[in-house]
N, C-alpha and C positions, 0 to 999 in steps of 0.2 A: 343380663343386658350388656352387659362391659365386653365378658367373655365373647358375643355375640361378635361383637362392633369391635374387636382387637382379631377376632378370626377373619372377618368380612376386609379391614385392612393388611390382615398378610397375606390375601389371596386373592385379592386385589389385583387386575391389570396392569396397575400403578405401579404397585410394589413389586410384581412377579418382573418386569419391563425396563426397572430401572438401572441405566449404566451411567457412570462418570468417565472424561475425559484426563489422561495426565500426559502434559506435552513437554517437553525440553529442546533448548536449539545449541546448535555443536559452539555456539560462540553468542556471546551476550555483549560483547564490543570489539569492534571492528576499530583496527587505525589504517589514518592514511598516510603516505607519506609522499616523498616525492612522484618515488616511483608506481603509484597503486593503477592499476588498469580495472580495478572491480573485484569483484569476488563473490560469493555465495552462501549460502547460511543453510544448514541441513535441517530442519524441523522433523522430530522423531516424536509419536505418540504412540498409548495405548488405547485400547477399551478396559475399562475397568468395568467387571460386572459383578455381584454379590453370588453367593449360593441359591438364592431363591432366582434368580435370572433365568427367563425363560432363555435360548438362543433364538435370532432372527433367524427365518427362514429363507430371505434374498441377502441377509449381510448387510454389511454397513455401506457405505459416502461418507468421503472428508471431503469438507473445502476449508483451504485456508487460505486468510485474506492478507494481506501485508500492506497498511498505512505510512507511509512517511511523513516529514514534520507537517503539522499544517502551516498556509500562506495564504493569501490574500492575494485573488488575480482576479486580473481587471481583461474581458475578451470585448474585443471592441470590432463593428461590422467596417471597412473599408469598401468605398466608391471610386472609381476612376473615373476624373471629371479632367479630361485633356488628358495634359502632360503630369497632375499630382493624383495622388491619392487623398480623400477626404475620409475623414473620420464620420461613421451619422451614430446608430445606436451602438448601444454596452450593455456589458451585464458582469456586475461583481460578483464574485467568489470567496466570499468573507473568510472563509476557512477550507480550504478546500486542502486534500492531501496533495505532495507536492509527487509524492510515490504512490505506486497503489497498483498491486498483482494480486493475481487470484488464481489459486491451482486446485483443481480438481479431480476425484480419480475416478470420473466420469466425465462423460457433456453434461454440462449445466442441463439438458432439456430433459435426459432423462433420470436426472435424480430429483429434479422440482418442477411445478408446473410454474409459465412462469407468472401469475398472480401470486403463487405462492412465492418466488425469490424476488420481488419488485416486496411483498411485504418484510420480510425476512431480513432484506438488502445482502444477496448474495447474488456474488459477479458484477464484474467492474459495472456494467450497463445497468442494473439494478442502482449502485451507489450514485451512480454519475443521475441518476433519473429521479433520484428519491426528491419527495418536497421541500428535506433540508440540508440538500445540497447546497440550495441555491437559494434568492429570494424568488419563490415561485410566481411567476404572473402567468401561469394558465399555456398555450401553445404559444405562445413570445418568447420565451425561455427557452423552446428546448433547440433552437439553431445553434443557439450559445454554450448551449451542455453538450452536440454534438459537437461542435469546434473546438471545446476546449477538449474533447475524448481525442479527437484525431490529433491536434496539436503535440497532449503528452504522448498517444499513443508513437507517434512520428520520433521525438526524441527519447524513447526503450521506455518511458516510466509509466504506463498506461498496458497490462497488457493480461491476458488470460493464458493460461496453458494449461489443457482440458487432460486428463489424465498425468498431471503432474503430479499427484497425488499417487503413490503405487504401497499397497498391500503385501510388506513381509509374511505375514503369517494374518489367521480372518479375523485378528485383534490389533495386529500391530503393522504403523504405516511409519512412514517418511516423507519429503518433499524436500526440493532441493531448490533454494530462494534466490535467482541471481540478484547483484547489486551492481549496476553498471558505474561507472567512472563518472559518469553524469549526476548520480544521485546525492540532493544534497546530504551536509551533514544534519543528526540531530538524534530524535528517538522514533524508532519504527517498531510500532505496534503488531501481533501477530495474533490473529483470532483462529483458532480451528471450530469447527464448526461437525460434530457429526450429525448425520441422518440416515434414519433407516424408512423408506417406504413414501420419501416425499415428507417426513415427519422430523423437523429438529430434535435430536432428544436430547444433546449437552453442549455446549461452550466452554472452553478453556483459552484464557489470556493471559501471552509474554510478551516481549520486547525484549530490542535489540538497538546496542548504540551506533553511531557513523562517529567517529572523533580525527580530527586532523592531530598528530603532534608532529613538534621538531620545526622546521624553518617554515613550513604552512600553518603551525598552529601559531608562531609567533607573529607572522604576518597578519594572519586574520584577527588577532587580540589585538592589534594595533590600527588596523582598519577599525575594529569595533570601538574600541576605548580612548583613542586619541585620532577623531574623522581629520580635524581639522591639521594638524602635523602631518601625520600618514599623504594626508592631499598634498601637501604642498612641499614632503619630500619626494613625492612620486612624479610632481611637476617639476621638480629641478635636476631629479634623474633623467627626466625626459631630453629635459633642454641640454643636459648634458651629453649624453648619446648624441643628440642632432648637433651640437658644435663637432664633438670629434669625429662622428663621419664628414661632416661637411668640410673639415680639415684636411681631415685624410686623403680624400676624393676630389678636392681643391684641382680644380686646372688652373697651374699658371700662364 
């Protein structure tokens, strides 16, 4: 009976099917300095598969997702009543990623159906739509999850790129991560994600740091660690520039 039930599991779909993922990225911290305009981040995987591994017959799909720090944003609806703008409803974002790209080395539509990536949460419009995204209140909510998509989308941090994803060899990929000037600092998450046949079959996760050092890191520790000094030499540098131009510039 054992014999039976250890043969019936090595020839198994299961066991004949099974692949792991091993990923690494060209760079695990990024610094910034004065001069940083952005940069990008190479994501290189394999397929790992066993001796008993059947081969797929369509090949594999990567998507990999890239999260930045999470934040806390607040998208508020705007009225023009006259001459102001009036605030009416909102909708908080307790945690929301402040980055967040997705590359595939497909179109999303035909490596997943989409009930299948809305459950999954692959591609950006999947995450931004998921239940906890957000505090769900049913079709209230999603004017708020669309504005906040366009918002990031509008300043680079929101965005998809559909064969970004490219295939060296029919085991081994790459992806190339931009990081624009705009993105804060902190820790960015990296999920790859393969599938075969509209089917997840592994996940592997790394991360990646953003670090200021040098006169921005000093600055920003002094913003952080001492608010109330930092305020109030940046108010006296202020008033200082405005006397000696006002000096300067003086008509007698």
């Amino acid at each position: 009976m054992r014999m039976a039930l250890a043969l019936l599991l090595f020839f198994s779909p299961a066991a004949a099917l099974a692949e792991a993922l091993i990923t690494t990225l060209s760079s695990h911290r990024v610094l910034i300095t004065s001069n940083y305009t952005g940069t990008s981040i190479a994501v290189f995987g394999a397929v790992e598969r066993d001796a008993q591994t059947v081969a797929r017959a369509t090949g594999y799909d990567v998507v990999v997702t890239v999260r930045g720090p999470r934040q806390s944003i607040v998208v508020r609806e705007k009225e023009r009543r006259g001459l102001v703008w009036l605030n009416r409803e909102q909708q908080k974002f307790p945690d929301a990623p402040s980055y967040l790209s997705v590359f595939t080395s497909r179109p999303l539509d035909e490596i997943a159906s989409e009930p299948a990536r809305l459950r999954q949460k692959i591609g950006v419009n999947a995450i931004v739509h998921a239940a906890d995204f957000t505090n769900d209140r049913g079709t209230a909510d999603e004017p708020f999850r669309e504005a906040l998509y366009r918002l990031k989308s509008r300043d680079g941090l929101y965005f998809e790129k559909e064969r970004g994803v490219t295939f060296l060899t029919p085991n081994i990929f790459t992806a190339q991560v931009p990081v624009p000037a705009s993105a804060p600092t902190g820790t960015y998450d990296v999920e790859v994600a393969l599938l075969a046949e509209t089917v997840v079959l592994a996940r592997s996760h790394t991360n990646f740091e953003l670090v200021k050092i040098g006169f921005e890191q000093q600055v920003g520790e002094a913003a952080r660690d001492a608010s109330l000094t930092y305020g109030l030499a940046t108010a006296l540098i202020a008033l200082g520039f405005g006397w000696l131009a006002s000096t300067i510039f003086r008509r007698d």
